[in-house]
C-alpha positions as CSV (number, residue, x, y, z in Angstrom):
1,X,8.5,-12.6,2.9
2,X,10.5,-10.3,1.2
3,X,8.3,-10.5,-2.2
4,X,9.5,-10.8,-6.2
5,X,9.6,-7.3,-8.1
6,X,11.5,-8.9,-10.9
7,X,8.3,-11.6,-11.7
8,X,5.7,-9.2,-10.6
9,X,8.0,-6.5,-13.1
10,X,7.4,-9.2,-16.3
11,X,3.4,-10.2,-15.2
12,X,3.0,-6.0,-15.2
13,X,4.9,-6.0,-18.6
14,X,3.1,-8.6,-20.6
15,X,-0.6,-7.6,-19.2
16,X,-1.2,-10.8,-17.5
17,X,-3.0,-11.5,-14.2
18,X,-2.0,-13.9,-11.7
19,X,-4.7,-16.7,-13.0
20,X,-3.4,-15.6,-16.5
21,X,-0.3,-17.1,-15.9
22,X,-1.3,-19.7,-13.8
23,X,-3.3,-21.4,-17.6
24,X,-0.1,-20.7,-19.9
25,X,2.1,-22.4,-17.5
26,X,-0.6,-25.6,-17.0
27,X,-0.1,-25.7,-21.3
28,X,3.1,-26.0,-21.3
29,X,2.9,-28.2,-18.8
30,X,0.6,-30.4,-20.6
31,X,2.8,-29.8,-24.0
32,X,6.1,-31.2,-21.6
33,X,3.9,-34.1,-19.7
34,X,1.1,-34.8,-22.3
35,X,-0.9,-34.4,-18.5
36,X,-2.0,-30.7,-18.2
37,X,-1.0,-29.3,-15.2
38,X,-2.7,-28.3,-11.6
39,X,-1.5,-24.6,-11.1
40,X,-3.7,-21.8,-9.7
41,X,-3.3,-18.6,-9.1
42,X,-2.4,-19.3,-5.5
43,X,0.8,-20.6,-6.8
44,X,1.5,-17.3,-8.8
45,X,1.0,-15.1,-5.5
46,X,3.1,-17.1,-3.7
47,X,5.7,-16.3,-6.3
48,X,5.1,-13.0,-6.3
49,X,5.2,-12.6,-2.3
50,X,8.2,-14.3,-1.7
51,X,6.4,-17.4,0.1
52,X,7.3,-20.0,-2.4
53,X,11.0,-18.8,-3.3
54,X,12.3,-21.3,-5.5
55,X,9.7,-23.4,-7.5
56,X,9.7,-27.5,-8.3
57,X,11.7,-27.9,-11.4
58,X,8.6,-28.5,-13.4
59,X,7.8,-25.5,-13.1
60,X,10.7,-23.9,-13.6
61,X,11.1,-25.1,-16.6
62,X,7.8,-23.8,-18.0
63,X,8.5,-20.2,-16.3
64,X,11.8,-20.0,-18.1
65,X,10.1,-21.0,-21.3
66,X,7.3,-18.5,-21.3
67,X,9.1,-15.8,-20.5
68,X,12.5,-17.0,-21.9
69,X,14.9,-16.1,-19.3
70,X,16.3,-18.3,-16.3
71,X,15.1,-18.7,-12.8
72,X,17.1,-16.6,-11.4
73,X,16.7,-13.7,-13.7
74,X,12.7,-14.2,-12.9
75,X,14.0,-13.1,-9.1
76,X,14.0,-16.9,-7.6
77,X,16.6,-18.0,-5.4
78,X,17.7,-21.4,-5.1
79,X,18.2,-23.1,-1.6
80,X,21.7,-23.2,-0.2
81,X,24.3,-25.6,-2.2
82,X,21.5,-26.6,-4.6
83,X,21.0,-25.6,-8.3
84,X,23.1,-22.2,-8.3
85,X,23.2,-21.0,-11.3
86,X,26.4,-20.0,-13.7
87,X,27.8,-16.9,-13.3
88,X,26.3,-13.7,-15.0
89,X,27.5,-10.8,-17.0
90,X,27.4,-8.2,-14.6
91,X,26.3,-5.8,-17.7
92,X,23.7,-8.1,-18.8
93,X,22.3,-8.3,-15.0
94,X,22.1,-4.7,-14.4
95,X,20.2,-4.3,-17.8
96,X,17.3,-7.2,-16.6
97,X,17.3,-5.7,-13.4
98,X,16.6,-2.0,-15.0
99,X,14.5,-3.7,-17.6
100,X,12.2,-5.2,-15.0
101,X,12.1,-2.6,-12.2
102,X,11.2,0.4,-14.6
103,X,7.6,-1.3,-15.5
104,X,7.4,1.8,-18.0
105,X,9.2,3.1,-20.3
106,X,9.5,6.8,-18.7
107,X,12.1,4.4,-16.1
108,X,14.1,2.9,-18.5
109,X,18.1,3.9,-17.8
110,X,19.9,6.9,-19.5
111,X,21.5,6.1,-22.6
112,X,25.1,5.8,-22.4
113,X,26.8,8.4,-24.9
114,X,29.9,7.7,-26.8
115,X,32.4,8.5,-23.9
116,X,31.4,5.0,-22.4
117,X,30.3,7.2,-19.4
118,X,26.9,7.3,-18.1
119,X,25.7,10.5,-16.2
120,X,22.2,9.9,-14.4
121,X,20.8,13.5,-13.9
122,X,17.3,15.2,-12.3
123,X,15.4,14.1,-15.5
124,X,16.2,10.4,-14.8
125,X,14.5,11.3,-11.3
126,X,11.8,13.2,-12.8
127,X,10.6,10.6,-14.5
128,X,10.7,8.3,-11.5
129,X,8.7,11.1,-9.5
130,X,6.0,10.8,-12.4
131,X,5.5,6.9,-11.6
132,X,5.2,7.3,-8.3
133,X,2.7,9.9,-8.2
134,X,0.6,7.5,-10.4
135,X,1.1,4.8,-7.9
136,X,0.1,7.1,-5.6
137,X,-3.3,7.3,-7.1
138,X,-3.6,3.5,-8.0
139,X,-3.7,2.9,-4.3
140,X,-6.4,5.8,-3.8
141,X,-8.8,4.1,-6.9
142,X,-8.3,1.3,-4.7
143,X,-5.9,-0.9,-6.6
144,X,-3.5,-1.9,-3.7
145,X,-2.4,-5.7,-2.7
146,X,0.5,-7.4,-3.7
147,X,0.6,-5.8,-7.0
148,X,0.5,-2.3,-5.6
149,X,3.3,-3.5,-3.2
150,X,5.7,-5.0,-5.6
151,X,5.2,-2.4,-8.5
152,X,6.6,-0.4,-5.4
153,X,9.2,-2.6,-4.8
154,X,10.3,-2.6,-8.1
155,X,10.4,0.9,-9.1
156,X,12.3,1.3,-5.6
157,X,15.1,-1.1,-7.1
158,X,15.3,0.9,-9.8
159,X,16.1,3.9,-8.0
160,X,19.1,2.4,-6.6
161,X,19.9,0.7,-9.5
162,X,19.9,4.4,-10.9
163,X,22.9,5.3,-8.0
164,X,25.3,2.3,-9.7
165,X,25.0,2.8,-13.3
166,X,27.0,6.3,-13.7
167,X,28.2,9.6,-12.5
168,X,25.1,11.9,-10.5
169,X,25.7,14.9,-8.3
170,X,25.0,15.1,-4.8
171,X,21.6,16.6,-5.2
172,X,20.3,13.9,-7.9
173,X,21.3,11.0,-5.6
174,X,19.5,13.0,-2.8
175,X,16.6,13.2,-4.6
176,X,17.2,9.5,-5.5
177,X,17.2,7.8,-1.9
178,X,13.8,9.9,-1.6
179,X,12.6,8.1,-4.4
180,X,13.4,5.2,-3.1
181,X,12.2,5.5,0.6
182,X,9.1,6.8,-1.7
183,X,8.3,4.2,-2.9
184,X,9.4,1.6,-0.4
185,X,6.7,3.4,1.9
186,X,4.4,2.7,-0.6
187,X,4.9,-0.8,-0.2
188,X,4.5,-0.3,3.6
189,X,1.8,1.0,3.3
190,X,-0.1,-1.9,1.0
191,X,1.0,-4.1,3.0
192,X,-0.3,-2.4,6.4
193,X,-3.8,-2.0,4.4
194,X,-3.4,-6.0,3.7
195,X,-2.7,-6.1,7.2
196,X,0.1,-8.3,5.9
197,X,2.6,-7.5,9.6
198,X,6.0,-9.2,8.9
199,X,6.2,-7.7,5.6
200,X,5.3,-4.6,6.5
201,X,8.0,-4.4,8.9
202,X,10.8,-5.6,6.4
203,X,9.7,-2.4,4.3
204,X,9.4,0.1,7.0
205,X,12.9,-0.8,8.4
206,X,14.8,-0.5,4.8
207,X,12.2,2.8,4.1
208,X,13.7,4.3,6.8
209,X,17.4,3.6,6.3
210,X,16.7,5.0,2.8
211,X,14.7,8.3,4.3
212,X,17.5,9.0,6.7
213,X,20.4,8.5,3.0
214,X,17.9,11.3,1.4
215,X,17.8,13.7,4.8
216,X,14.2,13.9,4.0
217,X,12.5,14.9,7.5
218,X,9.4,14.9,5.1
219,X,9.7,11.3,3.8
220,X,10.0,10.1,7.9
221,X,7.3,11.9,9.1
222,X,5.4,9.8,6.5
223,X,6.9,6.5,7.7
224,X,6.4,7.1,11.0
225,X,2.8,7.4,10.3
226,X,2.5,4.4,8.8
227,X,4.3,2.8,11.7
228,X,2.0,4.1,14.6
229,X,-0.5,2.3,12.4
230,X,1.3,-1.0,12.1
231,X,1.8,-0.7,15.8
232,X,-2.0,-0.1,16.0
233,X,-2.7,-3.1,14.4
234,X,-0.7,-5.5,16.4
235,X,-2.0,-3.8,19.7
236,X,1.7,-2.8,20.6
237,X,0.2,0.8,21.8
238,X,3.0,2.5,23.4
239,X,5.0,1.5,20.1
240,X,2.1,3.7,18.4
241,X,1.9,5.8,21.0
242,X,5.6,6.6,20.4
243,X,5.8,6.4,16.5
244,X,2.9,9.0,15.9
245,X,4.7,11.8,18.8
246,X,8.4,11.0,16.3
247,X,6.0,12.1,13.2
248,X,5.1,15.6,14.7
249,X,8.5,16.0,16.3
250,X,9.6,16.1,12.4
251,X,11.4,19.3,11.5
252,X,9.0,19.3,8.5
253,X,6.0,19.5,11.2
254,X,7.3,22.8,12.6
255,X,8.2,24.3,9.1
256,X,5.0,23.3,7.7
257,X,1.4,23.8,9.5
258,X,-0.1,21.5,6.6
259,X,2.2,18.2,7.6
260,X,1.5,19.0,11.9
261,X,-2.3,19.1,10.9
262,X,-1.9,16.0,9.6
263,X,0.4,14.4,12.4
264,X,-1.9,15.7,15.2
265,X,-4.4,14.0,13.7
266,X,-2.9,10.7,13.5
267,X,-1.6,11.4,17.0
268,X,-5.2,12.2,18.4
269,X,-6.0,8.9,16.5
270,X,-3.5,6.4,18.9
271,X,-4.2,8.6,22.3
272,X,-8.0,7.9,21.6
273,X,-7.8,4.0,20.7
274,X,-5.5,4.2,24.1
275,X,-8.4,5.6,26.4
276,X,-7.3,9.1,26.0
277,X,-9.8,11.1,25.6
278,X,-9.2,14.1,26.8
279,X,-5.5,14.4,25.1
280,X,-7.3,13.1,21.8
281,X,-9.6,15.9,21.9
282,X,-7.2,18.7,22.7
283,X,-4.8,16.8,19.7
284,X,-7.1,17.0,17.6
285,X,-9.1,20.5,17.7
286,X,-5.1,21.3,17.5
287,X,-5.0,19.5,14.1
288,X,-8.3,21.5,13.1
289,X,-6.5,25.1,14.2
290,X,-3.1,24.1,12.4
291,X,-4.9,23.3,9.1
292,X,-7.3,26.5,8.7
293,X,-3.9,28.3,9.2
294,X,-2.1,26.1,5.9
295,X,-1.4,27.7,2.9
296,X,-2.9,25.4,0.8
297,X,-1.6,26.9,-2.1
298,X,1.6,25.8,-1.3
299,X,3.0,22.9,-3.8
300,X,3.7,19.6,-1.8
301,X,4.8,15.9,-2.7
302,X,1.8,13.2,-4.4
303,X,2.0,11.4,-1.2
304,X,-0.1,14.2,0.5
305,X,-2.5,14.5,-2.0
306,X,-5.1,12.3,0.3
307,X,-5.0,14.8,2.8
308,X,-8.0,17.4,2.7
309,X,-10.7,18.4,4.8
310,X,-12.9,15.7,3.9
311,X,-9.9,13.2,5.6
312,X,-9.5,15.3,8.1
313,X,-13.2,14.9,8.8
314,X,-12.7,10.9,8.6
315,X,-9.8,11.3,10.6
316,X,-11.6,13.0,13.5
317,X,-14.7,10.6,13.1
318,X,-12.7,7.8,14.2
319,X,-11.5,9.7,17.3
320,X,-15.1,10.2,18.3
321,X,-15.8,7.0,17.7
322,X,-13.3,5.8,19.8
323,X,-14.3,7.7,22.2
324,X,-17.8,7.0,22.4
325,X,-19.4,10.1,21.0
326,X,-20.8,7.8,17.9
327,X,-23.5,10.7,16.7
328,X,-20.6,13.2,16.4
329,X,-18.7,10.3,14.7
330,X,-21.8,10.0,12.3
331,X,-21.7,13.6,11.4
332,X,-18.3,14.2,10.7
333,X,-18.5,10.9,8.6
334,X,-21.6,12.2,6.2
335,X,-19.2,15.1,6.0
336,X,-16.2,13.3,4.8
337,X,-18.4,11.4,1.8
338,X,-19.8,14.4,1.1
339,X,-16.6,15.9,0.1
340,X,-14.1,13.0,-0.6
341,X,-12.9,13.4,-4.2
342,X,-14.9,11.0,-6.6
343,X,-11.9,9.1,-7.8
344,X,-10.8,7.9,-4.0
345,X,-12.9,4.5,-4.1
346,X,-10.7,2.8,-1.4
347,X,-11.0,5.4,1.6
348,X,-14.9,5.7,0.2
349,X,-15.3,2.2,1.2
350,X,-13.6,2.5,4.1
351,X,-15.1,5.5,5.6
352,X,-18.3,4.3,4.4
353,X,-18.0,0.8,6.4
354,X,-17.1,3.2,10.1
355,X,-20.2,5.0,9.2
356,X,-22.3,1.5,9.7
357,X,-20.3,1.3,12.3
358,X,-20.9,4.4,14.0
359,X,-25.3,4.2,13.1
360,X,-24.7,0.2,14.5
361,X,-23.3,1.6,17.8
362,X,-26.7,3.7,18.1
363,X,-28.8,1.3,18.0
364,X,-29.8,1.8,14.1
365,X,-29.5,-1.3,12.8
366,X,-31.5,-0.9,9.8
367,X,-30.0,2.1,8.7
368,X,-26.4,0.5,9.2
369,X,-27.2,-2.0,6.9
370,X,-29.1,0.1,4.4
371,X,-25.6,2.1,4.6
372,X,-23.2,-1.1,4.2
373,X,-25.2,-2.9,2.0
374,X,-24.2,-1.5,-1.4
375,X,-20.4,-1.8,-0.3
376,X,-21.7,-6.3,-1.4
377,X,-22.6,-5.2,-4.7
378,X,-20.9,-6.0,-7.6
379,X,-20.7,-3.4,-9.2
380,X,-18.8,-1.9,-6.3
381,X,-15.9,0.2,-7.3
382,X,-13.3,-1.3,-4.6
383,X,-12.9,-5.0,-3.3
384,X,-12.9,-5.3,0.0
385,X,-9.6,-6.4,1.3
386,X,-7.6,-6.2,4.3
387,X,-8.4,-3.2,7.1
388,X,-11.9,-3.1,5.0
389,X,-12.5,-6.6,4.9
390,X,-11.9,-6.7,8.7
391,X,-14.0,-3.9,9.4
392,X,-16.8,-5.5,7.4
393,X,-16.5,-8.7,9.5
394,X,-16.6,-6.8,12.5
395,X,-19.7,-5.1,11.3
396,X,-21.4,-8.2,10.9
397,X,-20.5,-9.2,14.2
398,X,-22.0,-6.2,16.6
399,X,-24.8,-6.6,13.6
400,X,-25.5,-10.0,14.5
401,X,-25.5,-9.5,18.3
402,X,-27.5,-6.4,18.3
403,X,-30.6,-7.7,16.2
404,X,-30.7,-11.9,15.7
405,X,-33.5,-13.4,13.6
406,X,-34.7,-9.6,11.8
407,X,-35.3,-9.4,8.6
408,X,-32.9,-6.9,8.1
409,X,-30.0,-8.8,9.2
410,X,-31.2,-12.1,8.0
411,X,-30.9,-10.1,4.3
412,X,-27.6,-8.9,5.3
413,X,-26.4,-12.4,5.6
414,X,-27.8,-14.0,2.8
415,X,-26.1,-10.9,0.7
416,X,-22.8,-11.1,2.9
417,X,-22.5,-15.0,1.8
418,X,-23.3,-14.5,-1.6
419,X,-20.6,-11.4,-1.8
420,X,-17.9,-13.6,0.0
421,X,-16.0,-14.7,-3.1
422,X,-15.8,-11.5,-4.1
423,X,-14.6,-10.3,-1.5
């Protein structure tokens, strides 16, 4: 599933939701039938995530009606030999395409001056940075999933839409690729937290081609992170294993004590989930020595922004975890909530579920759930999706097992079932 940027591009532009669109569509429906019709917002996100690539013709129709553009142009492909549709003006393609893959108006394409010539420059770029730093912090308020993913996608088209339009110097189509990968690993990245593995992959493979067009060592030490994790996730550990040694070998790792903190980190991460312990703990006091000696003054891309000593602290929690040392785990994880930033509601949630974890796997049951229980509420500040949706199942499994029929698990799972549609 390759997902649709050009349909999530007009949902993002007309402030509609996925059930939004799912209720006009069923009145036009019912306007063309006189039956209303039967769409959900199931239907939508398979749009938008590439499963359902070409809808029935009913529904085509009413798509192209609300939002008054073909099929096609909406980003669906027809099957092979069926339904093609008439050729395009290339001009008025690559103007939808911009139109759609900006999202904002700080994307929108230079303006073409009199000449006829159209010269994309740093500003063009600068203004792409700008969006992706505010991605950057959508995903750490904890507003990830497939819209994360394919406002990603689409401001990554855009960037390479930016490389065909005009004339750019070397440097500004650099910096253009590294947009690109930039924001291509974004969508890696929500789909590794949606634990989503095929499409993952598909994005880390065309983030890296794109990395290696920019010569950004930076941008691949990145990636490479996010593929030790996908690796993690499917249990292939030697791929991990291997992925998380290519993101401290990174020239940016030995120029930069702040970036090999961070890699040893991750690498003390995959050697400890692989029985290491002794190479996880030597990793990782590494990764604490290499970060007291950062000059944190230093200015450095929005995709580092997460990394501080509170997720350092997280980071090293899950290595004693691992590990078995599930008090030291504890402590370093008060330490991390204590000093994670108040806006970072996803890895709050996160860190706080591994805490349960960690007071679960000392026999604390009550205090486990006392921890996890306001993570149900709804007031929360994050849904639980993906990785934390998984890690609250698995908390209510070792919950379960350690302490059947108490009243404090028994209120655990009346508040779990009631929470589960929300979640």
């Amino acid at each position: 599933m390759t997902g649709n940027p050009h349909l999530a591009a007009r949902l993002e532009s007309a402030g509609l939701t996925q059930a939004d669109l799912a209720d006009r569509l069923n009145r036009r429906i019912g306007a063309l039938t006189g039956q209303p019709g039967k769409l959900t917002d199931r239907h939508v996100r398979n749009w938008l995530t590439g499963k359902t690539r070409w809808p029935q013709r009913r529904q085509r129709v009413v798509l192209e009606e609300e939002f008054g553009m073909t099929a096609e142009e909406l980003g669906f492909v027809p099957p092979a030999g069926r339904e093609r549709a008439l050729p395009e003006d290339p001009v008025r393609r690559r103007s939808f395409t911009t139109a759609t893959a900006s999202l904002t108006a700080a994307a929108l394409l230079p303006a073409t001056p009199s000449n006829g010539s159209t010269r994309v420059g740093m500003s063009d770029a600068d203004r792409l940075a700008r969006n992706f730093a505010d991605l950057v912090q959508d995903d750490h308020e904890g507003r990830t999933g497939i819209r994360l993913e394919t406002r990603a996608l689409a401001h990554a088209q855009h960037a390479l839409d930016l490389q065909a339009v005009g004339q750019a110097s070397t440097r500004v189509r650099h910096r253009l690729y590294y947009l690109a990968a930039a924001f291509t690993g974004t969508a890696l990245w929500a789909a590794v937290e949606a634990q989503e593995p095929q499409r993952a992959q598909k994005h880390l493979n065309k983030a890296m081609t794109l990395a290696g067009m920019a010569g950004s060592s930076e941008m691949q030490m990145r990636l490479w992170g996010h593929a030790s994790l996908l690796a993690l996730q499917q249990r292939r550990m030697h791929d991990a294993l291997a992925a998380a040694e290519a993101g401290r070998r990174a020239h940016v790792c030995r120029s930069d004590a702040f970036y090999r903190s961070l890699a040893s980190a991750r690498l003390a991460g995959i050697l400890s989930a692989m029985g290491e312990k002794t190479a996880a703990l030597r990793t990782l006091d590494h990764a604490e020595k290499t970060y007291d000696r950062a000059d944190m003054g230093e200015q450095r891309p929005a995709w580092m922004s997460f990394y501080d000593r509170a997720e350092l602290n997280g980071l090293a929690a899950l290595v004693m975890g691992r590990i078995g040392r599930h008090d030291e785990a504890e402590a370093r994880l008060h330490r991390t909530l204590a000093l994670l930033r108040p806006d970072f509601h996803r890895n709050r949630a996160y860190y706080t579920i591994h805490l349960a974890l960690a007071q679960l796997a000392q026999g604390e049951g009550d205090q486990a759930v006392n921890t996890a229980l306001p993570l149900l509420s709804r007031g929360s500040a994050t849904p639980l999706v993906g990785r934390s949706q998984s890690l609250l199942h698995q908390f209510d499994r070792h919950l379960r097992k350690l302490a059947p029929g108490t009243g404090f698990v028994i209120e655990w799972q009346d508040r779990l079932a009631e929470g589960e549609k929300e979640l």
